[in-house]
C-alpha positions in Angstrom: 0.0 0.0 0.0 1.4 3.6 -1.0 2.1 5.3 2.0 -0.1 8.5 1.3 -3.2 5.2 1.1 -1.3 4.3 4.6 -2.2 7.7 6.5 -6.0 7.9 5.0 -6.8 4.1 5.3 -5.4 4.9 9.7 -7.4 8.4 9.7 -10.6 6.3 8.1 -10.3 3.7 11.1 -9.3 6.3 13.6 -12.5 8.1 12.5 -14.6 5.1 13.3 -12.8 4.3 16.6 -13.7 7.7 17.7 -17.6 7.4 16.8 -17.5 4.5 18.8 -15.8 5.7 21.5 -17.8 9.4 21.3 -21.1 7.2 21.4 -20.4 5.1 24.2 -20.1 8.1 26.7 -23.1 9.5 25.5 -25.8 8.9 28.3 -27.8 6.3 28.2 -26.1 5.5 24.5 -23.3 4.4 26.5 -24.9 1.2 27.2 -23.7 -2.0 25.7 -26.3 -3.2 22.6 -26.6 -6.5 21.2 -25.8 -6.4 17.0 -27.3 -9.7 16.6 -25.5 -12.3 14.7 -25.8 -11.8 11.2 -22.2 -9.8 10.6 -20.7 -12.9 12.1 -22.9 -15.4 9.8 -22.2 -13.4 6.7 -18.5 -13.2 7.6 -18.4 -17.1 7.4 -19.2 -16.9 3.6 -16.6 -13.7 3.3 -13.6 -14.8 1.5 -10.9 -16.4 3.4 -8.2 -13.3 4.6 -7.6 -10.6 7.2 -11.0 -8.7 7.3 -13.1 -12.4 7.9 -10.1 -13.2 10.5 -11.1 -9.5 12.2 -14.5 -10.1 12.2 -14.7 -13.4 13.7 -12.1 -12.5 16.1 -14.8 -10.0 17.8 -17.5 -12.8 18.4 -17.4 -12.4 22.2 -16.7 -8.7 22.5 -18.7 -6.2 23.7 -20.4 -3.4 21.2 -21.5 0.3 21.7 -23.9 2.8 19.6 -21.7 3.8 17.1 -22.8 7.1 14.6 -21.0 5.4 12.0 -23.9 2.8 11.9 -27.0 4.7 10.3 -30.7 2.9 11.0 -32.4 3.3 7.1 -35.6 4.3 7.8 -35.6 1.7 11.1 -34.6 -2.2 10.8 -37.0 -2.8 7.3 -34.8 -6.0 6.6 -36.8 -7.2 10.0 -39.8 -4.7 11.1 -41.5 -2.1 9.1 -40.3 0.5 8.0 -40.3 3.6 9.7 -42.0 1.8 12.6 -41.9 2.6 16.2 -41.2 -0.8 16.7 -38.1 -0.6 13.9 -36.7 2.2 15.7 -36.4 0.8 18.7 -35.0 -2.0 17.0 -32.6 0.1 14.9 -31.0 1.5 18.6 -30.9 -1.8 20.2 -28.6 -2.9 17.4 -26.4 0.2 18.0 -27.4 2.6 15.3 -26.1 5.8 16.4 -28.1 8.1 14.3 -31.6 6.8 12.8 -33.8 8.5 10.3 -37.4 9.4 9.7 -38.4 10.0 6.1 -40.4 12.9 6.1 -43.6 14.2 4.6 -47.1 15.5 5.3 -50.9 14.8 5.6 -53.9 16.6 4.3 -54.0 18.9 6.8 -50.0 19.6 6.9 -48.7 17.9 9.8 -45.2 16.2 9.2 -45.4 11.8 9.5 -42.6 9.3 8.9 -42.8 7.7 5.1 -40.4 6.5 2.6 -42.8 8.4 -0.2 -45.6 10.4 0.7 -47.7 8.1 -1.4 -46.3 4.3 -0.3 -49.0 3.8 2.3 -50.7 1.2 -0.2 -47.9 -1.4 0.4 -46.4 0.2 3.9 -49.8 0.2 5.6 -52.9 -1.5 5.8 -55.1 1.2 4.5 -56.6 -1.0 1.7 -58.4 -3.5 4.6 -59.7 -0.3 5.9 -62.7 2.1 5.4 -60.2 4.6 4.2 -58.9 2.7 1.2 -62.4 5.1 -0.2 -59.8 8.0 0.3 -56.9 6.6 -1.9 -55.8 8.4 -5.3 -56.1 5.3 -7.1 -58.5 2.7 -5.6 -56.9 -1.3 -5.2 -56.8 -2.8 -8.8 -56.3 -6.3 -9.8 -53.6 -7.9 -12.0 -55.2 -8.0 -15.6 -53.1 -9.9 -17.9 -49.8 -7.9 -18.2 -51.2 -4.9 -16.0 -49.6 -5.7 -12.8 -52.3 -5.2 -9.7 -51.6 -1.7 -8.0 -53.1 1.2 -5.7 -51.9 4.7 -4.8 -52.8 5.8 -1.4 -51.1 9.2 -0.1 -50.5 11.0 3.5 -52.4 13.9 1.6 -55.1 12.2 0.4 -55.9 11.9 4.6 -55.4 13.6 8.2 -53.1 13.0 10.7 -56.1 12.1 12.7 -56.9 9.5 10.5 -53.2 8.4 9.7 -52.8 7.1 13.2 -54.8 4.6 12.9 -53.2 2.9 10.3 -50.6 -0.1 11.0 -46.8 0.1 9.6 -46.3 -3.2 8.1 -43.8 -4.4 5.7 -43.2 -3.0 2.2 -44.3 -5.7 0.3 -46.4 -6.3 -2.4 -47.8 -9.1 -5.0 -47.6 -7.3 -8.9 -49.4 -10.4 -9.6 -52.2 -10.1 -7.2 -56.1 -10.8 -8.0 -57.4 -9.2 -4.6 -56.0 -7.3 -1.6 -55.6 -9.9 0.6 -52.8 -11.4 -1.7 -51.7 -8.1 -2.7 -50.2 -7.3 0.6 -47.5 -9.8 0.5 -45.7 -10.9 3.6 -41.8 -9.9 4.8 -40.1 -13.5 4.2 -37.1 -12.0 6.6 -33.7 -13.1 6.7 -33.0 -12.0 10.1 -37.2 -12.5 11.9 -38.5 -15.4 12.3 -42.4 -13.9 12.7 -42.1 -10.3 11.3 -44.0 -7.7 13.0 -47.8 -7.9 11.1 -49.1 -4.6 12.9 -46.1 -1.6 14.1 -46.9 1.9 15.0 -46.6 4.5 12.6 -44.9 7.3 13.5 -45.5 11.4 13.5 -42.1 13.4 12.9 -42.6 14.9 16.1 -43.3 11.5 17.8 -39.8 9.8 16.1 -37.9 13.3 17.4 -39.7 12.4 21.2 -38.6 8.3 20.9 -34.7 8.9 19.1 -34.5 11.5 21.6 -35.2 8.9 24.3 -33.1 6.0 22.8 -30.2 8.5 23.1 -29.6 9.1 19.2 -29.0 11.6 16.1 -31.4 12.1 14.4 -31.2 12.8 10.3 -34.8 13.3 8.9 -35.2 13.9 5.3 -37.3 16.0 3.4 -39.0 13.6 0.6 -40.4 15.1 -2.9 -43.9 15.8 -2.4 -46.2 13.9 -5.2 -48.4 16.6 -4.9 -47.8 20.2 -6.7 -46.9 22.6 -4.3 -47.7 24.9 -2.4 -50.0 22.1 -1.6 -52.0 24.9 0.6 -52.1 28.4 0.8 -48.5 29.5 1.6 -47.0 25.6 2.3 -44.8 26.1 -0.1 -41.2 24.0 -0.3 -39.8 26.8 1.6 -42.1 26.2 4.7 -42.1 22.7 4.3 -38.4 22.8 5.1 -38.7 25.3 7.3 -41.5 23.0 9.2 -39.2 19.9 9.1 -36.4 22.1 11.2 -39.1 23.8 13.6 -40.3 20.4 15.1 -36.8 19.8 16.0 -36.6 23.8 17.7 -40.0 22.9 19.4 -38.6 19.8 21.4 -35.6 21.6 22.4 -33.3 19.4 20.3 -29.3 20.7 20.0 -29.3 21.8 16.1 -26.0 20.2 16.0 -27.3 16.2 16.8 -29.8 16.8 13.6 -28.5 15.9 10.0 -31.2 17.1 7.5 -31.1 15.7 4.0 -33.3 16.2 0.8 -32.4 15.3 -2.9 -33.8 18.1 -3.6 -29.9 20.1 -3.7 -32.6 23.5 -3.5 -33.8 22.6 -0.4 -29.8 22.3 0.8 -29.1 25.6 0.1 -32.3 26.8 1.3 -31.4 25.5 5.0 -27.8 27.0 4.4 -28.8 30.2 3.7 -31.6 30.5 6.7 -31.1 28.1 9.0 -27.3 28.9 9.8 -28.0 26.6 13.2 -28.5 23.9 10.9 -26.2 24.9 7.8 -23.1 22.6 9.0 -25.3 19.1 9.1 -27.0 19.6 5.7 -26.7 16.3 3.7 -26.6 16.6 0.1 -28.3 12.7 -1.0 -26.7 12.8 -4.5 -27.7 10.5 -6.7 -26.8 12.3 -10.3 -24.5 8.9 -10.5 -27.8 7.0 -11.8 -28.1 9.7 -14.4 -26.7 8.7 -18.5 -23.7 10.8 -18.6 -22.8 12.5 -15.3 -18.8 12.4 -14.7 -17.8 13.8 -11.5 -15.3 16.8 -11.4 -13.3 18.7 -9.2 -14.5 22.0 -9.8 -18.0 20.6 -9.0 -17.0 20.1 -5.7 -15.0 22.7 -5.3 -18.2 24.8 -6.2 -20.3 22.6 -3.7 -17.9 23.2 -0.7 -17.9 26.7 -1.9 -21.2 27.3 -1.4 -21.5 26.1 2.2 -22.1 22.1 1.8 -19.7 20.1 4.1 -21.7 16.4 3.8 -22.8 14.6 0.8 -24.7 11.3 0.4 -24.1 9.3 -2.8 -25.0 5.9 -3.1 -22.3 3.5 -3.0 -21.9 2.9 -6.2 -21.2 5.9 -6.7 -18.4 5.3 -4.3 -16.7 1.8 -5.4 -15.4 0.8 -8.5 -13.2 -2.6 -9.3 -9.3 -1.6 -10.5 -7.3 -4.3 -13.0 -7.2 -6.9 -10.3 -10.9 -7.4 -9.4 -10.3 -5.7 -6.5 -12.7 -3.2 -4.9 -11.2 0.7 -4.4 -12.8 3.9 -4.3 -13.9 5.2 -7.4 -13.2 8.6 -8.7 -16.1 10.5 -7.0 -15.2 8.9 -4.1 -11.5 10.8 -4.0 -12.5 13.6 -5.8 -14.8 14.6 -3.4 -12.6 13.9 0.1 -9.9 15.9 -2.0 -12.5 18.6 -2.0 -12.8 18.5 1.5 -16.3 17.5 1.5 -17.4 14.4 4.4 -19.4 11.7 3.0 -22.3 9.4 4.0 -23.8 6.8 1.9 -26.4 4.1 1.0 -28.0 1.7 1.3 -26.2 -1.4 3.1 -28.1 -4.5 3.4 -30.8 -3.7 0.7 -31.4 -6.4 -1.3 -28.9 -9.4 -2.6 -25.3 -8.3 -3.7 -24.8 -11.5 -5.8 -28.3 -10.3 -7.3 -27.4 -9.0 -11.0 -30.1 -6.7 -10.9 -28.9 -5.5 -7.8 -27.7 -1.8 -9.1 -26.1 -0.9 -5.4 -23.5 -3.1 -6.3 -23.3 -3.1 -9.9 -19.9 -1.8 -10.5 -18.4 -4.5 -8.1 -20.9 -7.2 -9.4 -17.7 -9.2 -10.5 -16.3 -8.9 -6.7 -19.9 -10.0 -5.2 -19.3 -14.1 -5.2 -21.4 -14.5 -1.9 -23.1 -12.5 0.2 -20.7 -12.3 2.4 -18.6 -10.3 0.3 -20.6 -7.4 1.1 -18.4 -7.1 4.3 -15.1 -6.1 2.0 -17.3 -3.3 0.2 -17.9 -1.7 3.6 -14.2 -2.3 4.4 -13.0 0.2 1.3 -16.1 2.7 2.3 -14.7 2.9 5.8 -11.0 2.4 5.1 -9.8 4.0 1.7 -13.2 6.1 0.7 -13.1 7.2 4.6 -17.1 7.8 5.1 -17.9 9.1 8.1 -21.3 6.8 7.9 -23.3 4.5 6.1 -27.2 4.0 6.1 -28.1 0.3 6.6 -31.7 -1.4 6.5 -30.5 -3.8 9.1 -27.6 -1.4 11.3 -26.5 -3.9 13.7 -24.1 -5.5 10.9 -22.5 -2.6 10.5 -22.7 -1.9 14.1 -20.5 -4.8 14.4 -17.6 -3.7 11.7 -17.5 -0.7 13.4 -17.2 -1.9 16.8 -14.7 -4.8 15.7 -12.6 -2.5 13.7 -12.1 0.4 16.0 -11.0 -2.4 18.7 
């Protein structure tokens, strides 16, 4: 290893050894939390070297919250998503910072949702008298016109919202009724998944991560409704709602990482929340465009303007050199050249020996088991140097963190 690849490969693990270490004298985040065992199962199918020696090396240790291990919307590889139930979960496993997915009702209060019009498959609104209120009513699979339904937070009120269940985002194209169109979570990691969590308000996840002793990083989806969706709820106050609730509960503005897609809602929060400015995650995804080649002098221009953290997937992050090897790709070191601090997604979402997998498309030819996963957070933590990385099940990487800082 080059010697410059020496010093940022020590100051990557260095970094995670102090999140660690920073978490575990953080009140009640201080306590020990139990990863479960699926880093050490996966490491058994990891490729025979250093890293699967590591890992299993750290069986019987003991593990803290770590802010290096980001809950994705909860625990949805176990519980659904955005649950109260999944966050829980997600800080039992030793997520440090956990996020609610933010959007709003008919009557403008802020809820927890992937999308603000997923409550067909991420609730059970179509076994309820409310399915009347949907967008687009439950349709059946008809030859090749796969069975579907669009039911919105706007299309109800909060009121009514709480009475929904969370379950599992699941759903059968091929479905001839409701009943078998609200298909079951076949877990890896729970045995009986959850059939009925608790949804959760904004301000109610801010009141439980506060309580669980976590960060918190909402983010502010794309409404699929035209705004200003009522008079003056605009984009503007929508953002400027989503950092209020945290103002209202007393939270320090430095604990909450905001993030939108939207890169006009980043500079928005820049240029009027300056309590918030420093936290602002840029979720980049331009990578997944036809054509988009990073530069330097567009990260130069972003750090110029006031972004410090960006969020690119981690494809955008990883690439294979001549060997078959996975390294950081040329985002990756053009933006830590820039100075910018990097978070990404999504670890643990779906199969990484799955060809249609696209999270792990560039290093498709490195993915020969599942276990292999574990070396592409290896070069995200130790060459690309992230300072976290969102994960639908966060006690895996929970456990890398833990084992590597030791």
């Amino acid at each position: 290893m080059h010697y410059l690849q020496k010093i940022c490969a020590h100051a990557a693990l260095l970094s995670i050894s102090l999140l660690v270490a920073g978490a575990s004298q953080a009140g009640e985040s201080a306590q020990a939390v139990v990863p479960t065992d699926r880093a050490l199962k996966l490491s058994d199918t990891l490729t025979q070297g250093p890293l699967k020696d590591r890992l299993q090396s750290c069986a019987t240790h003991s593990f803290y919250p770590t802010d290096f291990s980001i809950a994705h919307r909860g625990a949805p590889l176990g519980y659904p998503e955005h649950s109260r139930e999944g966050y829980i979960a997600a800080a039992e496993q030793g997520a440090g910072v956990i996020e609610c997915d933010v959007t709003f009702t008919k009557d403008l209060e802020l809820v927890c949702r992937h999308s603000q019009c997923d409550l067909a498959t991420t609730t059970n609104i179509l076994q309820t008298s409310l399915a009347s209120k949907c967008s687009a009513p439950f349709r059946p699979a008809i030859g090749e016109q796969p069975a579907s339904a669009t039911c919105c937070t706007s299309d109800i009120s909060l009121a009514e919202f709480k009475t929904l269940c969370a379950r599992p985002d699941r759903s059968n194209s091929q479905a001839e009724n409701v009943e078998e169109y609200l298909a079951p979570l076949r877990s890896p990691v729970v045995s009986e998944p959850l059939a009925c969590g608790t949804l959760m308000t904004h301000a109610q996840s801010i009141e439980l991560i506060n309580a669980l002793g976590r960060t918190f990083t909402p983010e502010l989806k794309r409404p699929m409704v035209d705004m200003p969706f009522a008079p003056g709820f605009t984009q503007a106050a929508y953002a400027d709602k989503l950092l209020a609730e945290y103002r209202a509960a007393g939270i320090d503005p430095t604990k909450v990482f905001p993030q939108s897609f939207n890169p006009e809602d980043i500079w928005h929060w820049i240029e009027n929340h300056p309590d918030f400015a420093d936290q602002a995650v840029w979720l980049d995804a331009r990578g997944r465009m036809p054509g988009f080649q990073p530069s330097e002098a567009d990260f130069q221009a972003l750090r110029a303007r006031g972004l410090n953290i960006i969020a690119p997937p981690m494809p955008m992050l990883l690439t294979l050199n001549d060997a078959g090897e996975i390294v950081p790709s040329l985002y990756a070191r053009l933006a830590k050249s820039a100075g910018l601090e990097i978070i990404t997604w999504t670890f643990e979402a779906g199969d990484p020996t799955d060809a249609n997998n696209w999270l792990y498309a560039p290093i498709s030819g490195a993915m020969t088991g599942e276990g292999q996963m574990l070396q592409a957070l290896h070069v995200l933590a130790k060459d690309v140097g992230v300072r976290g990385v969102f994960s639908d099940w966060p006690g895996t990487v929970t456990y890398y963190a833990n084992c590597l800082a030791q």
